[in-house]
Structures are given as structure tokens and as C-alpha cells.
KEKE-3310 file (N, C-alpha, C; in steps of 0.2 Angstrom, whole numbers, plus 5000, padded with zeros to 4 digits):
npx = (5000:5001:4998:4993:4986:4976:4970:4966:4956:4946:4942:4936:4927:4918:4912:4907:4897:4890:4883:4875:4865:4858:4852:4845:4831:4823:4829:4832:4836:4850:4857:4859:4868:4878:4882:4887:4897:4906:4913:4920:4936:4939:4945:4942:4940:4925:4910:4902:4914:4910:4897:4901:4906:4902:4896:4906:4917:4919:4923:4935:4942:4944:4950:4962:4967:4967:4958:4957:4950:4942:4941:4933:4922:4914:4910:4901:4891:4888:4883:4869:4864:4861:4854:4843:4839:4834:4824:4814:4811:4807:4796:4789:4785:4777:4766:4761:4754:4745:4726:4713:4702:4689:4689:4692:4703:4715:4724:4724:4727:4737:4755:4765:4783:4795:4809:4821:4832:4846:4844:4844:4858:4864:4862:4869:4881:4884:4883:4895:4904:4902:4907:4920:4927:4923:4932:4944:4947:4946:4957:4965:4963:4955:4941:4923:4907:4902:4899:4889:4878:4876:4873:4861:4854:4856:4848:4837:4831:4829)
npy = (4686:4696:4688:4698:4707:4698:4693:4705:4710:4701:4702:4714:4711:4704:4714:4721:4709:4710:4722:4721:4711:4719:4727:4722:4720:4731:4740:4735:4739:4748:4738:4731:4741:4740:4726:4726:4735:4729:4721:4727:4728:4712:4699:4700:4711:4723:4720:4723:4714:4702:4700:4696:4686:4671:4655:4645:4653:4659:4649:4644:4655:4657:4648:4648:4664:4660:4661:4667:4655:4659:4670:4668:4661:4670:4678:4668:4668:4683:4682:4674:4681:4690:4683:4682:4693:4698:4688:4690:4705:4703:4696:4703:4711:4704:4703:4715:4716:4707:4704:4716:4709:4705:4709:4706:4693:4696:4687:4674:4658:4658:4653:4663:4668:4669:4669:4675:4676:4680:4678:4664:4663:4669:4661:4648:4650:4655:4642:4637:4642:4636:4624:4625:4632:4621:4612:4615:4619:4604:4601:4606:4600:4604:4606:4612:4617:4625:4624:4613:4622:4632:4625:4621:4633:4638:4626:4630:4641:4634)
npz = (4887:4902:4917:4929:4921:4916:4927:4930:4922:4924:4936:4931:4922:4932:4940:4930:4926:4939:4938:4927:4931:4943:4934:4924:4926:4928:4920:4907:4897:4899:4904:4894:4887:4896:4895:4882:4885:4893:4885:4879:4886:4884:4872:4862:4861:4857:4857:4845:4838:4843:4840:4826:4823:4819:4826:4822:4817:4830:4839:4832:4834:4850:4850:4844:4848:4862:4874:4892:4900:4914:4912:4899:4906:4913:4904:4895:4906:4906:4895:4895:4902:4892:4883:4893:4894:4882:4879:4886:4881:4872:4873:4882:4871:4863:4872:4872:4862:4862:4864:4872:4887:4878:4869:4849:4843:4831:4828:4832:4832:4826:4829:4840:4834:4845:4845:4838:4823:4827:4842:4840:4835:4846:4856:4852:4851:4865:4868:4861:4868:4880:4879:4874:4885:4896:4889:4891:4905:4908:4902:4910:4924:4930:4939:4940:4945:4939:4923:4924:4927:4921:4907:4910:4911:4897:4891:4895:4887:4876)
capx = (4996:5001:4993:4991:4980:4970:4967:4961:4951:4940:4939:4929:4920:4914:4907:4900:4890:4886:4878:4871:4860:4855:4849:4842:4823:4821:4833:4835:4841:4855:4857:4863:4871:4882:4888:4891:4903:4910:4916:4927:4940:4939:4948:4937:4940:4922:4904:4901:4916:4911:4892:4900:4907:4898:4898:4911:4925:4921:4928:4942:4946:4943:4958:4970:4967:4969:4956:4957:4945:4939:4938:4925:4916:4912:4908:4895:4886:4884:4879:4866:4859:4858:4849:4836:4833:4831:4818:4809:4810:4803:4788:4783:4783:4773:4760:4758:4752:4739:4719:4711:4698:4683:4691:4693:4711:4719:4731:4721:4728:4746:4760:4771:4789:4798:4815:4826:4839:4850:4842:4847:4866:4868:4863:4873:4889:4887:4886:4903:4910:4903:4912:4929:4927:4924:4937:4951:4947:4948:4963:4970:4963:4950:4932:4920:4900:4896:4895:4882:4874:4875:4869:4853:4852:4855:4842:4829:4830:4826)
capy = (4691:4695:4685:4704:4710:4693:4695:4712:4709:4695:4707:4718:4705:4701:4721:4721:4705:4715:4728:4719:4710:4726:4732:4717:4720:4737:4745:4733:4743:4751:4729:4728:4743:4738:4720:4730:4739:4724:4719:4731:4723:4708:4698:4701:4720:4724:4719:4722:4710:4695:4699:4697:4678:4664:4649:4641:4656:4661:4641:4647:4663:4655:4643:4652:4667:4654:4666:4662:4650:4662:4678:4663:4657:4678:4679:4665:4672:4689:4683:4672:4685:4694:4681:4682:4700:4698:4686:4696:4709:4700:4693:4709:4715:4701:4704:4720:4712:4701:4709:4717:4706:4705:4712:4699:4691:4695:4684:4668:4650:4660:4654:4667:4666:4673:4666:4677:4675:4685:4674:4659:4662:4671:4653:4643:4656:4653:4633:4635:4646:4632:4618:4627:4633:4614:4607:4619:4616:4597:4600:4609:4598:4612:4604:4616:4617:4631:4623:4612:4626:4635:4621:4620:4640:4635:4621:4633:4646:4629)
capz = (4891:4908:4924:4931:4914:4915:4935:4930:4914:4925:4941:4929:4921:4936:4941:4924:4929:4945:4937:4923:4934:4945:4927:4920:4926:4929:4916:4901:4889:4902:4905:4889:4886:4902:4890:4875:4887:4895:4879:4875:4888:4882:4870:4856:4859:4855:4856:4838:4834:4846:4836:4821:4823:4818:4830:4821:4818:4840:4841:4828:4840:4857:4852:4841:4855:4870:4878:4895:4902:4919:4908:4893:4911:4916:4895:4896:4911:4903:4890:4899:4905:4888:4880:4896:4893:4875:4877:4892:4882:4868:4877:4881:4865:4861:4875:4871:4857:4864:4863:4879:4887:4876:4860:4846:4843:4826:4828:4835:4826:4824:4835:4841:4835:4850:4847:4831:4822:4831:4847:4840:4836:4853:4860:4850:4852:4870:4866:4860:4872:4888:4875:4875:4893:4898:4887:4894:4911:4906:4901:4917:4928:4934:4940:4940:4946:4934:4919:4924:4929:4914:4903:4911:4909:4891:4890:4898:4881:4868)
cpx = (4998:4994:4991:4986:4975:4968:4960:4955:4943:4939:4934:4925:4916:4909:4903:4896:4885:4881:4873:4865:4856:4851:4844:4833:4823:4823:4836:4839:4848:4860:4863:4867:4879:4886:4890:4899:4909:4913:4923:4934:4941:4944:4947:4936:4932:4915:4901:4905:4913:4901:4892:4902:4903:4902:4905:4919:4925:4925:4933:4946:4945:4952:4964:4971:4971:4966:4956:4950:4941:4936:4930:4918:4911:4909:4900:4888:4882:4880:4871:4863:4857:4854:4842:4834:4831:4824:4812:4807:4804:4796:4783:4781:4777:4764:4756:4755:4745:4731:4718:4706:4692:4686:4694:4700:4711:4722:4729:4723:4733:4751:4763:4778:4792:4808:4817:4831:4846:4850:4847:4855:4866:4869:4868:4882:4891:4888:4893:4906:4909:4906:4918:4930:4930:4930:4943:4950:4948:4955:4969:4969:4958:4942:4927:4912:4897:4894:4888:4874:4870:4872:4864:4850:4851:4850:4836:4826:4826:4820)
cpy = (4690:4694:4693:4707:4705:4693:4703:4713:4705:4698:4712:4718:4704:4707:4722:4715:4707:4718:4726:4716:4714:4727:4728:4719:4723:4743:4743:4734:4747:4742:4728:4732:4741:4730:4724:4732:4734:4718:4722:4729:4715:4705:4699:4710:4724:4720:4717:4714:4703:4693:4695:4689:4675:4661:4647:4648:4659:4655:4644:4652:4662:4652:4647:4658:4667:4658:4663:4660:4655:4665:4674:4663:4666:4678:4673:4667:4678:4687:4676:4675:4689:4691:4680:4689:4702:4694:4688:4702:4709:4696:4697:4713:4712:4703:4712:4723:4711:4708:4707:4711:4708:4708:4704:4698:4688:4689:4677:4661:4651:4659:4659:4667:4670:4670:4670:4676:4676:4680:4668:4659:4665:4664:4648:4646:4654:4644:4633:4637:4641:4627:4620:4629:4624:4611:4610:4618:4609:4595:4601:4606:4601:4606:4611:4616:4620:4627:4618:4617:4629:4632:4621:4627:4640:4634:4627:4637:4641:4627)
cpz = (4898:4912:4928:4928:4918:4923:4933:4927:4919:4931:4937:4925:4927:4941:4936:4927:4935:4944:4932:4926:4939:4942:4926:4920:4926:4923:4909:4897:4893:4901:4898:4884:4891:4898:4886:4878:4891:4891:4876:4880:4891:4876:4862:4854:4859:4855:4849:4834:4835:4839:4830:4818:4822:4823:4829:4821:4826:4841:4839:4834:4846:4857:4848:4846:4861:4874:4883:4898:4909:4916:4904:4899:4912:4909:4894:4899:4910:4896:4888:4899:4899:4884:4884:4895:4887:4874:4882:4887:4875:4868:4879:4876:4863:4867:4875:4865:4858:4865:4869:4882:4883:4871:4855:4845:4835:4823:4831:4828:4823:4831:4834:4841:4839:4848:4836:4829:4827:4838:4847:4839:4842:4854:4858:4852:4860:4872:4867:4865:4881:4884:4877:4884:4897:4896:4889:4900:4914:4907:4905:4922:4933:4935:4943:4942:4941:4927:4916:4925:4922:4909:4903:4910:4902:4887:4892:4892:4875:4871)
residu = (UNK:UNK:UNK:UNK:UNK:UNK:UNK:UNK:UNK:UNK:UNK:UNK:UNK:UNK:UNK:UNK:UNK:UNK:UNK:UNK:UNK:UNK:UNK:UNK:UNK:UNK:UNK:UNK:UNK:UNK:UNK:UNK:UNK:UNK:UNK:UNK:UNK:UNK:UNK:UNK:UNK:UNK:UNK:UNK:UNK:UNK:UNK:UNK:UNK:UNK:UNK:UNK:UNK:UNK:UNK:UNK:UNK:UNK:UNK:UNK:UNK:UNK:UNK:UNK:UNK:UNK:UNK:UNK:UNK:UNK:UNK:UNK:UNK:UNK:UNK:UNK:UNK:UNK:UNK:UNK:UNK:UNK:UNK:UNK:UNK:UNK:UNK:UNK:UNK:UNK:UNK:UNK:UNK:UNK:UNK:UNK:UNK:UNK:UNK:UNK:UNK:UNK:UNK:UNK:UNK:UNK:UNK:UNK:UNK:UNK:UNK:UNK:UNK:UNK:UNK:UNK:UNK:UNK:UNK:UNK:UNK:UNK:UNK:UNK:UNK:UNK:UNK:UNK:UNK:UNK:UNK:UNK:UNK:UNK:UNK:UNK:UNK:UNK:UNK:UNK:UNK:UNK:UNK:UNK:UNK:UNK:UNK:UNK:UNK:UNK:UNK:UNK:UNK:UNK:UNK:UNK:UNK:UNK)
# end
């Protein structure tokens, strides 16, 4: 792959992340329209396919790939943010749930499972993708801030 594409590829990784967070509060379903679309020039071609990976074959395709490491870091972030507005958006599903003041509660002595399948592979998916990020940046000699950052973004969804 030309150093020209992969320049370009992660300059428009990095407007999709612009926008996405623009969206994120006010316009979610635009938010995650905006990933869907900053999928398709990527290395996975598509939103649908990156969905369609297990944890283990994203490893597989991270390394047979050699997706690069800048572009993974930009893929992380976005998809940070989509598991913050899936569970935003899932909290208020839930609260629009919960009984007015002074109405009885249904649903009293039931935890709410807020966290779905779907929730939990995103998270593990982006597991992989801060592992291979890190261990390729290891390997180039690269020191980075983000990915402690990002761990702790991680750690905040369990």
C-alpha cells in the first residue's frame, strides 16, 4: 500500500472522528451513521465486514493485512465512541423505562442488563485492536500516550 493512500486513509479517519463527535450527543443515529461510513475506506472495506469478525479472526486480519498501526489507533477511537453512544443510547432506552414519581415500579428487584451482545464483542474487538496497535508500535520503536488513554476508556464500559 502506498505511504500516499495510508497518509490519506488516516487524514479522513481523523474528519470522520471530527464529526462523529460533533454528532455524538445531539445527533446519535447521524454519530453512527458517520462510523458506518468511515468504514468503507478502511482496510476492512466495510462496516458490515469489520461487524462481522470475531475478536479472534480481527487478530487474524489485523496481522495477515499489516493494517497500519495510525489508521488501527484512528479505528479504536471511533469505535470508543461508538460503544459510548450505544450505551447512552441504551440508558435512555432504559430510563424511559423507569416509573413517573408516585407510579409503582414493574420492574422493582430486576437488574437492568444494559450491556448486549453486540456491546460486548464491540469491546473485546477494540481489546484486540489496542493489543495489535501496542504490539506494532513495540515493535517500531513508537511510544505513544494514547493507548493508556484508551485502556482506561475501555475499563470505564466493564
Amino acid at each position: 500500500m502506498s505511504v500516499d493512500y495510508i497518509l490519506e486513509m488516516i487524514e479522513e479517519l481523523g474528519r470522520a472522528m471530527r464529526a462523529i463527535i460533533a454528532r455524538k450527543k445531539d445527533q446519535p443515529a447521524k454519530a453512527l451513521e458517520e462510523i458506518r461510513v468511515a468504514f468503507n475506506g478502511t482496510r476492512f472495506g466495510n462496516k458490515a465486514f469489520f461487524d462481522a469478525l470475531s475478536p479472534e479472526d480481527l487478530a487474524v486480519f489485523l496481522r495477515e493485512k499489516k493494517v497500519d498501526y495510525r489508521a488501527a489507533d484512528y479505528i479504536i477511537d471511533i469505535l470508543l465512541e461508538e460503544a459510548e453512544i450505544n450505551r447512552d443510547m441504551e440508558l435512555e432506552r432504559l430510563a424511559m423505562k423507569l416509573p413517573k414519581e408516585g407510579e409503582e415500579d414493574d420492574n422493582a428487584g430486576f437488574e437492568p442488563i444494559t450491556e448486549s451482545e453486540e456491546q460486548r464483542l464491540l469491546l473485546e474487538k477494540i481489546q484486540v485492536l489496542i493489543d495489535y496497535t501496542s504490539e506494532v508500535e513495540t515493535s517500531l520503536k513508537v511510544f505513544s500516550l494514547k493507548r493508556g488513554q484508551q485502556r482506561g476508556r475501555l475499563k470505564g464500559f466493564k
